[in-house]
VOGU-3710 file (C-alpha; in Angstrom, 3 decimals, decimal comma):
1> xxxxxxxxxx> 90,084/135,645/67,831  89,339/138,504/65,548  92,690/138,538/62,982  93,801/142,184/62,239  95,300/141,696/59,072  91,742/140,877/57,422  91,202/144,602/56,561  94,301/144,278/54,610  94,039/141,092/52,598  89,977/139,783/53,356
11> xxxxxxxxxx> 91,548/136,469/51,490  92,544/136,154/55,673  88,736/135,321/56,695  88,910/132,092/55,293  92,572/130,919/56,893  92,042/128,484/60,186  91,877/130,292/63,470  91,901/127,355/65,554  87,971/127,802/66,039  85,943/124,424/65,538
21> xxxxxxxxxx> 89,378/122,400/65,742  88,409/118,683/67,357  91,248/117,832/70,240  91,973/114,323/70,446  89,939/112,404/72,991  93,089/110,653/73,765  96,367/112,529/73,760  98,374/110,336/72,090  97,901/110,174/68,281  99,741/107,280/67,592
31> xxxxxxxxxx> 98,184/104,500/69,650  95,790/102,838/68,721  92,382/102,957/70,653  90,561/99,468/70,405  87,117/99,231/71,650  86,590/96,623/74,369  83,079/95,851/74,036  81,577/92,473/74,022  78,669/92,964/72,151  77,453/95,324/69,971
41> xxxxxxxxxx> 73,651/96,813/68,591  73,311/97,717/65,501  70,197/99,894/65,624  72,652/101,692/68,689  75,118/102,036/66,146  73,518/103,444/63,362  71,940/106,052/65,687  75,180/107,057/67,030  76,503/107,136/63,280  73,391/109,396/62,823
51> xxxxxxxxxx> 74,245/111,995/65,002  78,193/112,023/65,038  77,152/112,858/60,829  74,528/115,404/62,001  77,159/116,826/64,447  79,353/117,760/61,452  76,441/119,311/59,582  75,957/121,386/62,223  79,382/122,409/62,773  79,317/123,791/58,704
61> xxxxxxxxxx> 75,731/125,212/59,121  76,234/128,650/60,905  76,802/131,725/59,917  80,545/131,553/59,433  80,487/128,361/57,512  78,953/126,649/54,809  77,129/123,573/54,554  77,697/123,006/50,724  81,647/122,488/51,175  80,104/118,995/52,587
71> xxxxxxxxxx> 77,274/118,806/50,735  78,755/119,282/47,425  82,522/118,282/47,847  81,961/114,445/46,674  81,976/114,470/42,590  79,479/111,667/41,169  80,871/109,836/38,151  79,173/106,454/36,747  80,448/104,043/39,358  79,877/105,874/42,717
81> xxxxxxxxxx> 77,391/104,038/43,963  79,749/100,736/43,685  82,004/102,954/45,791  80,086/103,752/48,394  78,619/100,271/48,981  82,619/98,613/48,783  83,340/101,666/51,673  80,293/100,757/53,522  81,270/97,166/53,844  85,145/97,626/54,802
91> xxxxxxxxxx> 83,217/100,173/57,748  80,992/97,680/58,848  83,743/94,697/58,812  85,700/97,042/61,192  82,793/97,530/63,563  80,802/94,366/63,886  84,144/92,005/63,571  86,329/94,069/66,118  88,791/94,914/62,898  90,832/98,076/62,781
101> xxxxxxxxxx> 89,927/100,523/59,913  92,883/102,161/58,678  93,400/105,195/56,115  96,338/106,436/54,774  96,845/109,542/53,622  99,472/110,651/50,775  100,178/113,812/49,135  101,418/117,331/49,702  101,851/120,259/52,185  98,220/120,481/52,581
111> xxxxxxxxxx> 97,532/117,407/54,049  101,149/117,195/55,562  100,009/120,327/57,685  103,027/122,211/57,021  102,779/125,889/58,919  100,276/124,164/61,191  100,190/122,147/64,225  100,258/118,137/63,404  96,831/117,311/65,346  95,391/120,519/63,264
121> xxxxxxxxxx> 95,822/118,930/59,789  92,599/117,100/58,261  93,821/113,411/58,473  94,024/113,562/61,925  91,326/115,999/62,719  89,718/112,773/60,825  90,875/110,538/63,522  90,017/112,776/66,380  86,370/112,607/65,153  86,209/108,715/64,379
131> xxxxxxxxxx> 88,365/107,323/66,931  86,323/108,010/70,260  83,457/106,918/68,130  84,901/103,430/66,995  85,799/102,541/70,458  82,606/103,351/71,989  80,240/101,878/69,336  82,380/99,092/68,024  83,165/95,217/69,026  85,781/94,281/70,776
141> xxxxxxxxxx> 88,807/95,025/69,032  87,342/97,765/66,357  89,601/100,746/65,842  89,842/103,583/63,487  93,287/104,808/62,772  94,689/107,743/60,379  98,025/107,214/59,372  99,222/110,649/57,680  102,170/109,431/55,519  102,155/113,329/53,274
151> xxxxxxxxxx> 105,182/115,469/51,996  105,567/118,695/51,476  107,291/120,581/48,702  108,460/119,299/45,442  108,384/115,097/45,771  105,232/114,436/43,774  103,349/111,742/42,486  105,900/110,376/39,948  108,679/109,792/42,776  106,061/108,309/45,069
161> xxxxxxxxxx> 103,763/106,201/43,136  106,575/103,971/42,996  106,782/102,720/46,808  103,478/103,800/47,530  103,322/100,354/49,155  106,251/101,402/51,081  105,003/104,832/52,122  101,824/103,579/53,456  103,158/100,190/55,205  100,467/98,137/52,553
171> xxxxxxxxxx> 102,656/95,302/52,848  103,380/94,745/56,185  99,529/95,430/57,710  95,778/95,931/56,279  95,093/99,193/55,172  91,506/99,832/53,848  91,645/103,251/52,122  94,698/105,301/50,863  94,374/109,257/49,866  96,038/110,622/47,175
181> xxxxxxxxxx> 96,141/114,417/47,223  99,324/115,631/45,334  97,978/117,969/42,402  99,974/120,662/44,792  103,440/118,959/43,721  102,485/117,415/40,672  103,001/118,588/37,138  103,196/118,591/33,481  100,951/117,186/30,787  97,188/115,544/31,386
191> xxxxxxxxxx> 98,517/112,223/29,702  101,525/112,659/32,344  99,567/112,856/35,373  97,563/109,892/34,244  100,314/107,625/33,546  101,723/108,739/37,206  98,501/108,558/38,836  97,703/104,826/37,282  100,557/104,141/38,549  99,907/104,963/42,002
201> xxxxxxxxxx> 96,571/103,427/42,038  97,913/100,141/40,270  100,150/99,854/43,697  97,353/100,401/45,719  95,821/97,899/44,280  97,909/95,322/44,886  99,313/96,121/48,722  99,451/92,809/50,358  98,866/93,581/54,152  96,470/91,756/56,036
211> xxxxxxxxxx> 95,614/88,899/53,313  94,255/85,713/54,277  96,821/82,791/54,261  99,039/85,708/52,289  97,833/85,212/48,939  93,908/87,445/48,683  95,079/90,879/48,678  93,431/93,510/50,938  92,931/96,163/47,826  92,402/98,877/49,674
221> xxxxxxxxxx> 89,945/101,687/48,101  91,163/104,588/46,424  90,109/108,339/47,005  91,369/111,321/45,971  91,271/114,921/47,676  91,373/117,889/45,590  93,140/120,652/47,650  93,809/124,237/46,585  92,608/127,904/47,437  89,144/128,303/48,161
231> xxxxxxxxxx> 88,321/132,072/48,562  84,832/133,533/48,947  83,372/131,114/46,873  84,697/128,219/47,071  84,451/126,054/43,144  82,555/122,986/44,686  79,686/125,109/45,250  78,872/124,247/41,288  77,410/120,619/41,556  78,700/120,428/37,656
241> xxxxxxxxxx> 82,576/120,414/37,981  83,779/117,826/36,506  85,739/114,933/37,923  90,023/115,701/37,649  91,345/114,643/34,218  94,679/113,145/35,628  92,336/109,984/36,607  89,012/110,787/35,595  89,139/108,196/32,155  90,452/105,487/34,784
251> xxxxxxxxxx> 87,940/105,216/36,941  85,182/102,876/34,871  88,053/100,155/34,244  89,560/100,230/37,587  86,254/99,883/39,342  85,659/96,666/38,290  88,832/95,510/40,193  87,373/97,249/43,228  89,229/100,463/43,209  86,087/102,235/45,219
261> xxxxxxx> 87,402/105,207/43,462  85,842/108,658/45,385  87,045/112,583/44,728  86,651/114,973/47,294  87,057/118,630/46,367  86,231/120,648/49,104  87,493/124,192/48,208
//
């Protein structure tokens, strides 16, 4: 639906419309959908993975949209590739051992969803997509579930970091990534934002849930969404930016404990 107010502000183009938003294959957000499969292929799965990622291209590549928010909305820095691979494995644990793949989401308005509908906010768009997909292409037990744990308004990282563990449940069941996206709330200094956001990651790190015999912890991975007004053109369209400097000098030393550290900036 055409929105009249464009003509006035043309900022308005880019708000959502509803168009392109994924309904949940099963109505109930909050269950959790376990595939009941008794075998699995993996040449099947990797083709299904193969579209289901080509199905999102296309969904960007039309007139209205842009493929480079995907394209170009994952920063490189020196460890990336040790990223990927430590995401890659937690994925394929979920799907070939029947495991549930769980992501947690902290941070602000944006990802809360406030002024929008719940199911319309990008963690659980996220789980709309991957859900139907895990049950269909995993083994018996596999699951993909979104657990959107964000806050709106002016409780930022330096309250949270604190009982991250808490926020996200890291102590009481496996979680495999959590999301910080909180530059909305945060503030103050660059050395102040790193000492906060440290301090989130460092509980990350050590969340507890789902060890073996309760003494290898999880560590789940640690990614970080960049939120903020895009406009007509939106900044990731520059492959240069570089990486945020409230974690950026953190991310060579806390690789090597198997922080997976990604940054998505998509606007």
């Amino acid at each position: 639906m055409d929105n009249k107010e464009v003509q006035h502000n043309p900022k308005l183009k880019y708000h959502f419309n509803g168009y392109g938003r994924i309904d949940p294959t099963f109505a109930d957000a909050f269950t959790v959908q376990r595939s009941t499969n008794r075998g699995f292929n993996i040449a099947s799965i990797i083709a299904e993975l193969e579209a289901q990622k080509t199905s999102i291209e296309n969904e960007y590549n039309t007139q209205d949209g842009d493929l480079r928010v995907l394209l170009n909305a994952v920063h490189t820095h020196a460890t990336l590739d040790d990223s990927k691979v430590r995401l890659g494995l937690k994925l394929a644990r979920s799907l070939l051992l029947g495991d549930t793949f769980q992501v947690v989401f902290t941070g602000s308005s944006n990802t809360a969803g406030h002024d929008n509908m719940f199911l319309s906010s990008y963690p659980m768009q996220l789980q709309s997509i991957l859900r139907p997909l895990w049950k269909r292409i995993g083994y018996k037990g596999a699951a993909f579930k979104v657990s959107n744990r964000a806050v709106g308004g002016a409780i930022g990282s330096d309250q949270l970091s604190w009982c991250v563990s808490q926020i996200a449940t890291g102590d009481a069941e496996k979680v495999d990534v959590v999301v910080w996206e909180s530059i909305m709330n945060d503030a103050g200094s660059d050395a102040s934002r790193a000492h906060t956001l440290e301090n989130h990651l460092r509980n990350v790190l050590t969340m507890t849930g789902g060890t073996f015999g309760g003494n290898v912890p999880n560590r789940p991975l640690w990614h970080a969404v960049i939120a903020g007004s895009n406009g007509n053109e939106p900044r990731t369209f520059e492959k240069s930016m570089p990486l945020y400097s409230g974690y950026a000098d953190l991310i060579e030393q806390y690789s090597e404990y198997g922080a997976g550290i990604v940054e998505f900036n998509p606007s």
